[in-house]
TORDRENTOR-160455 format. One line per field, with one value per residue (C-alpha): z, y, x; residue in three letters. Coordinates in nm, 4 decimals, m for minus. Layout:
BEGIN
c3: Z/...
c2: Y/...
c1: X/...
resn: ALA/...
***
This chain:
BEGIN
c3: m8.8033/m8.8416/m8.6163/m8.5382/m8.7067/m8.4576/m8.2397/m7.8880/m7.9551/m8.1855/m8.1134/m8.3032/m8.4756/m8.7748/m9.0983/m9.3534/m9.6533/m9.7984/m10.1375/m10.4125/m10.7769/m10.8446/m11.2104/m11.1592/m10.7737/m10.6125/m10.3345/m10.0611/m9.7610/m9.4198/m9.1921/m8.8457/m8.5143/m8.2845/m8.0003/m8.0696/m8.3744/m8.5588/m8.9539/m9.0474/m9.4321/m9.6572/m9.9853/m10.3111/m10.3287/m10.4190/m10.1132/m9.7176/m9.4604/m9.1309/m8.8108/m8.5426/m8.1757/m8.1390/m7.8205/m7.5172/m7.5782/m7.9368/m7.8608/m7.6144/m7.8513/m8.1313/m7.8884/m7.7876/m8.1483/m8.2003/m7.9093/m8.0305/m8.4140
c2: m7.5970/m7.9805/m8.2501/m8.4750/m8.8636/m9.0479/m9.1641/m9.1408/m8.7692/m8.5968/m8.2552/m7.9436/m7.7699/m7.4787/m7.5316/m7.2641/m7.2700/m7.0914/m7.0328/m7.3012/m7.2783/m7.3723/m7.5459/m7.8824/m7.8784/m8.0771/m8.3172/m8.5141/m8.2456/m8.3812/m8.2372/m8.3773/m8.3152/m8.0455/m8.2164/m8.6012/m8.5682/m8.8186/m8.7924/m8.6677/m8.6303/m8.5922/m8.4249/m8.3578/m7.9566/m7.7411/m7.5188/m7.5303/m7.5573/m7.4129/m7.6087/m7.4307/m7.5131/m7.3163/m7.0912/m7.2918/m7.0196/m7.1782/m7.5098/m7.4452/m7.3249/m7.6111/m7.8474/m7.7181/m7.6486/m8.0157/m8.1214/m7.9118/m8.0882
c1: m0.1296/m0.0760/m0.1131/0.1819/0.1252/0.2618/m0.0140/0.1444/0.2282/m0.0431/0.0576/0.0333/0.2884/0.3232/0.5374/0.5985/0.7444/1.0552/1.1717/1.0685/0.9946/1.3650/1.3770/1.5242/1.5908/1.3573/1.4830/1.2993/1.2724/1.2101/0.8923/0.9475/0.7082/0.9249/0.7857/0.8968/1.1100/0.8755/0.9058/0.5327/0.6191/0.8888/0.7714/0.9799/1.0165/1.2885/1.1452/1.2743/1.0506/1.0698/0.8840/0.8417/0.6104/0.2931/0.2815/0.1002/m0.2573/m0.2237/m0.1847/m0.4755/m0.6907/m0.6326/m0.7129/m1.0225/m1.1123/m1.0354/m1.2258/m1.5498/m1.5556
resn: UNK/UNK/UNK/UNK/UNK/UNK/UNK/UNK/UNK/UNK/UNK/UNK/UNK/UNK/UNK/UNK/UNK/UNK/UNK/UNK/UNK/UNK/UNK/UNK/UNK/UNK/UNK/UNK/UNK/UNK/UNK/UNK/UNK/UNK/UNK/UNK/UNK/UNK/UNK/UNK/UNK/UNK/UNK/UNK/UNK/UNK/UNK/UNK/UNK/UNK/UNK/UNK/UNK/UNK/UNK/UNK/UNK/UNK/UNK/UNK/UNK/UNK/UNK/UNK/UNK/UNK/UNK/UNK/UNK
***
């Protein structure tokens, strides 16, 4: 999981990658938070990536494996 950049959010969320390895068809692809829409990267790739929320038990459990570090 990642963590959200934007400091009044900070949430967790999962990206995964699709496709890629495309000679000569890398553009700048967008990775925003689902939960505030806040750009958190935007690397060159020829891939797609997919964001998606973690369930609420997942969120739980980052959390309190962030808390515990």
């Amino acid at each position: 999981m990642e963590k959200c950049t934007n400091t009044d959010c900070g949430r967790p969320f999962h990206v995964a990658t699709i496709g890629g390895g495309v000679p000569g068809g890398k553009e700048r692809e967008e990775i925003h938070c689902p939960h505030c829409n806040h750009l958190v990267r935007a690397p060159m790739t020829s891939a797609c990536f997919l964001v998606t929320k973690p369930t609420p038990e997942q969120e739980a459990a980052w959390i309190a494996e962030q808390n515990s570090n």
